[in-house]
C-alpha positions as CSV (number, residue, x, y, z in Angstrom):
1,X,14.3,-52.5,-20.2
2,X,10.9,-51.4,-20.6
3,X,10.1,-51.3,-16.8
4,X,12.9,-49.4,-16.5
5,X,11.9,-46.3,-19.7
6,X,8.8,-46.5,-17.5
7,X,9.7,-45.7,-14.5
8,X,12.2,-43.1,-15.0
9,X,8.8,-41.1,-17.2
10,X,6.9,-41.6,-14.0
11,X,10.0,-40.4,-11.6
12,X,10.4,-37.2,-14.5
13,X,6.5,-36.8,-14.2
14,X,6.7,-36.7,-10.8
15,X,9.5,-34.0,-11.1
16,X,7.1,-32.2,-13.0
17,X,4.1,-32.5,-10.3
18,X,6.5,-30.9,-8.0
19,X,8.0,-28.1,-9.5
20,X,4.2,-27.0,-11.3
21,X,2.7,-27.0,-7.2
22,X,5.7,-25.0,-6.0
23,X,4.6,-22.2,-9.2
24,X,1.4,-22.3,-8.1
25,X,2.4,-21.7,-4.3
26,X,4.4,-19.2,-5.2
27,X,1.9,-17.4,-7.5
28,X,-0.7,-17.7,-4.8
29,X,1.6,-16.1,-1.6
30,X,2.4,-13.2,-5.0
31,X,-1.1,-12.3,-5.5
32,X,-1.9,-12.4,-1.7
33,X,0.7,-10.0,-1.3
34,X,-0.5,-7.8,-3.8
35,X,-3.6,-7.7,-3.1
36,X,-2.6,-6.9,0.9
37,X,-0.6,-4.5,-0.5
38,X,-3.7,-3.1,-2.2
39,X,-5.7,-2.7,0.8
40,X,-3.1,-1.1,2.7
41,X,-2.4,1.8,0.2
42,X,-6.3,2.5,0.1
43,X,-6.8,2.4,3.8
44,X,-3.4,5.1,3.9
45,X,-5.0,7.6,1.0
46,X,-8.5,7.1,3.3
47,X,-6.6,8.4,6.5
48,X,-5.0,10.8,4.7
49,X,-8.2,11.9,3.2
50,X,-9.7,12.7,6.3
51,X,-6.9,14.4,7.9
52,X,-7.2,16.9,4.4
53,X,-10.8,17.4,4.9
54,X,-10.4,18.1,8.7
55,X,-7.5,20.0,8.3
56,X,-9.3,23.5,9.3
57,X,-10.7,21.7,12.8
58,X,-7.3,19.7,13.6
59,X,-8.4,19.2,17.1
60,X,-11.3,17.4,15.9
61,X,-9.6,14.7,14.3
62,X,-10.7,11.5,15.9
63,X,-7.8,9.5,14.9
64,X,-4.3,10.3,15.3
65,X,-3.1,8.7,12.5
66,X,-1.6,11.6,10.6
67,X,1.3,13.8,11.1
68,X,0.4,17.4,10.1
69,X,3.2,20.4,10.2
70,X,3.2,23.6,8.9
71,X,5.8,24.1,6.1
72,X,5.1,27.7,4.5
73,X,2.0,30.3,4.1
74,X,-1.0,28.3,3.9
75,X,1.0,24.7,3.1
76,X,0.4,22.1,5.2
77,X,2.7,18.4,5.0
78,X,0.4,15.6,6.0
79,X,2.0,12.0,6.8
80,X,0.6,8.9,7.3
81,X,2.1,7.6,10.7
82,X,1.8,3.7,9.6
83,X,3.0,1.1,6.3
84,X,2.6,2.3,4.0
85,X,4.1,5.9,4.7
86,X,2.6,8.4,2.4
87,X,3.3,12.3,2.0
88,X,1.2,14.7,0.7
89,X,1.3,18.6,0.8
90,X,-1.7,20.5,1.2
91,X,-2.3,24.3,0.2
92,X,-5.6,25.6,2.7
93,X,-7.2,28.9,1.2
94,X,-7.7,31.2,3.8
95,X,-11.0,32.2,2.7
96,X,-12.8,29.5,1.4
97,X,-11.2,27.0,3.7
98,X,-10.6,24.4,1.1
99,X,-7.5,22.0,1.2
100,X,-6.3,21.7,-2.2
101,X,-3.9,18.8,-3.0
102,X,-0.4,20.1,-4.4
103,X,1.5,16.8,-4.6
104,X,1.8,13.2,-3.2
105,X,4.8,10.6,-2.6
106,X,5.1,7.3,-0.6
107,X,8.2,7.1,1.5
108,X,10.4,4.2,1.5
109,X,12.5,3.0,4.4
């Protein structure tokens, strides 16, 4: 009887192993994700960042990873082209030639 009570608090244990590793796998793959995620959104706001800076010299844009269009006097809609997709609209003062940031917004698919 006592062999038995044993074993079955081992097999439970055991349970226990298992279910705590499959947690902990899923909390690592969670904060990899995040973390990826992370990285992505920086490295979008950094290639949007230079296509705000450059908007005055558009064909000197080295990368063409940003969609720019004209959408009004002096507003220009900048898009990122890859994940994740982010919006922003500029306004470009005429005289000064500074891009000033009006608003932002990720796009979802």
């Amino acid at each position: 009887m006592i062999i038995a009570w044993v074993l079955s608090l081992l097999t439970l244990l055991s349970s226990l192993i298992v279910c705590l590793e499959r947690m902990t796998a899923l909390e690592v793959i969670s904060v990899i994700t995040a973390v990826d995620a992370g990285k992505r959104f920086i490295a979008a706001e950094k290639m949007l960042h230079e296509c705000e800076s450059h908007l005055t010299h558009i064909a000197r844009l080295e990368s063409h990873s940003c969609h720019i269009q004209s959408v009004g006097k002096q507003l220009w809609l900048i898009s990122t082209m890859e994940h994740p997709k982010i919006e922003i609209l500029v306004h470009l003062n005429e005289k000064t030639n500074i891009a000033t940031r009006l608003n932002w917004r990720q796009q979802f698919e």
